[in-house]
C-alpha positions in Angstrom: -45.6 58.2 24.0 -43.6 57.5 20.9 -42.2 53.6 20.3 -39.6 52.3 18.0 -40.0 48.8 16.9 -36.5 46.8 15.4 -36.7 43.8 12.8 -34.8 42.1 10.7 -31.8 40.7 13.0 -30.9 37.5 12.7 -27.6 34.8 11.8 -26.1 35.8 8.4 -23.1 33.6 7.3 -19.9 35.9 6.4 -19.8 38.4 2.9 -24.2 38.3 3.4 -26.5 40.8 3.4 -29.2 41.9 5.8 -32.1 44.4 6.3 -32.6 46.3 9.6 -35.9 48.2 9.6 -37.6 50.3 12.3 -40.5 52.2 12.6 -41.8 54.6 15.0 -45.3 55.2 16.5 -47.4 56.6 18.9 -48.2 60.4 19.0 -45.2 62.0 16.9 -45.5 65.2 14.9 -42.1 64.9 13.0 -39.0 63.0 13.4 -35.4 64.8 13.0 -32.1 62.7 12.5 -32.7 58.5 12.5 -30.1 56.5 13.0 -28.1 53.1 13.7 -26.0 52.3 16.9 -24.6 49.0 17.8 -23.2 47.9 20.8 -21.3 44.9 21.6 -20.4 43.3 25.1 -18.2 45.2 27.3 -18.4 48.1 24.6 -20.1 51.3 24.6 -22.5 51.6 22.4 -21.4 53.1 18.5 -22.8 54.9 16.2 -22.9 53.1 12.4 -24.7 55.6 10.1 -27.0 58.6 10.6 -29.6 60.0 8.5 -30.5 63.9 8.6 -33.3 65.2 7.2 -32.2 66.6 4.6 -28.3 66.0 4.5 -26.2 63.3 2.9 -26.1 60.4 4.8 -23.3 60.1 7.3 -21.3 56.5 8.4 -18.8 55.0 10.7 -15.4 54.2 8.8 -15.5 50.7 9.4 -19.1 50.5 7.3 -18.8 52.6 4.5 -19.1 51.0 1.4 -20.8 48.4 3.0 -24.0 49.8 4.7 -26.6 52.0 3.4 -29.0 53.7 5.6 -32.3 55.3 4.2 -35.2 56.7 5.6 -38.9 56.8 4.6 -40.7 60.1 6.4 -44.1 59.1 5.2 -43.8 55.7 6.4 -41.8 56.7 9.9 -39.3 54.2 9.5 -35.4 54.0 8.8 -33.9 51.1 7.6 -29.9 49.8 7.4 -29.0 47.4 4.4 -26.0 45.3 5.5 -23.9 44.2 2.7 -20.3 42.5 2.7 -20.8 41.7 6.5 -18.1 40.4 8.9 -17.9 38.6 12.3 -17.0 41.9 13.6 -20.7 43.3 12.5 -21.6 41.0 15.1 -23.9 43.1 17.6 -27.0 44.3 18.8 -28.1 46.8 16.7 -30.2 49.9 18.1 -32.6 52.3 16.0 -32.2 55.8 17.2 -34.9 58.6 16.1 -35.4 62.7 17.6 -38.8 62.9 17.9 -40.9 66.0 18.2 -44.2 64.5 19.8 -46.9 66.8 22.1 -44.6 69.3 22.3 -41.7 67.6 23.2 -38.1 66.9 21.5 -37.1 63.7 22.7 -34.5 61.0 21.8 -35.8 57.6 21.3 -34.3 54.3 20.9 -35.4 51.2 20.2 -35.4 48.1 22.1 -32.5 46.3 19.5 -32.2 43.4 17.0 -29.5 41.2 17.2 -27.7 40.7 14.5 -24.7 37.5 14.3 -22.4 36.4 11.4 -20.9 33.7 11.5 -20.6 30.4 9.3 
């Protein structure tokens, strides 16, 4: 059983910055890709930036130069610094890791952190 744990949502007032982090537990053996999805009412669910494991980082149009994933094997988390935020970065934001875990490749996601700009 393999859990992902969000933090670091909250209200940030437009042009802020915040830090999403998530780690992952429970009985893993190595993680492959991490990333960051957000989803908004009425929306499907988007991807914002993915980390490989040993590829250049990859983002949505409509966060790059703003957003920075990175990822810390050792530690089993991937975080998402949000810089220059909008109103339109309002969402819930969903970590998303490929686990390899007793044998098994699974996706995981975690349970969100919402995240709300606004003045």
């Amino acid at each position: 059983q393999v859990q992902l744990v969000e933090s670091g949502g909250s209200l940030v007032q437009p042009g802020g910055s915040l830090r999403l982090s998530c780690a992952a537990s429970g009985s893993i053996f190595s993680i492959g890709p991490m990333a960051w999805y957000r989803q908004t009412p009425g929306k499907q669910r988007e991807l914002v930036a993915k980390m490989p494991v040993s590829l250049m980082p990859e983002y949505a149009d409509f966060v790059k130069g703003r957003f920075a994933i990175s990822r810390d094997d050792a530690k089993k988390t991937v975080s998402l610094q949000m810089n220059s935020v909008t109103p339109e970065d309002t969402a819930v934001y969903y970590c998303n890791m490929i686990v390899m875990g007793g044998g098994v490749l699974r996706e995981y996601w975690g349970q969100g952190t919402q995240v709300t700009v606004s003045s």
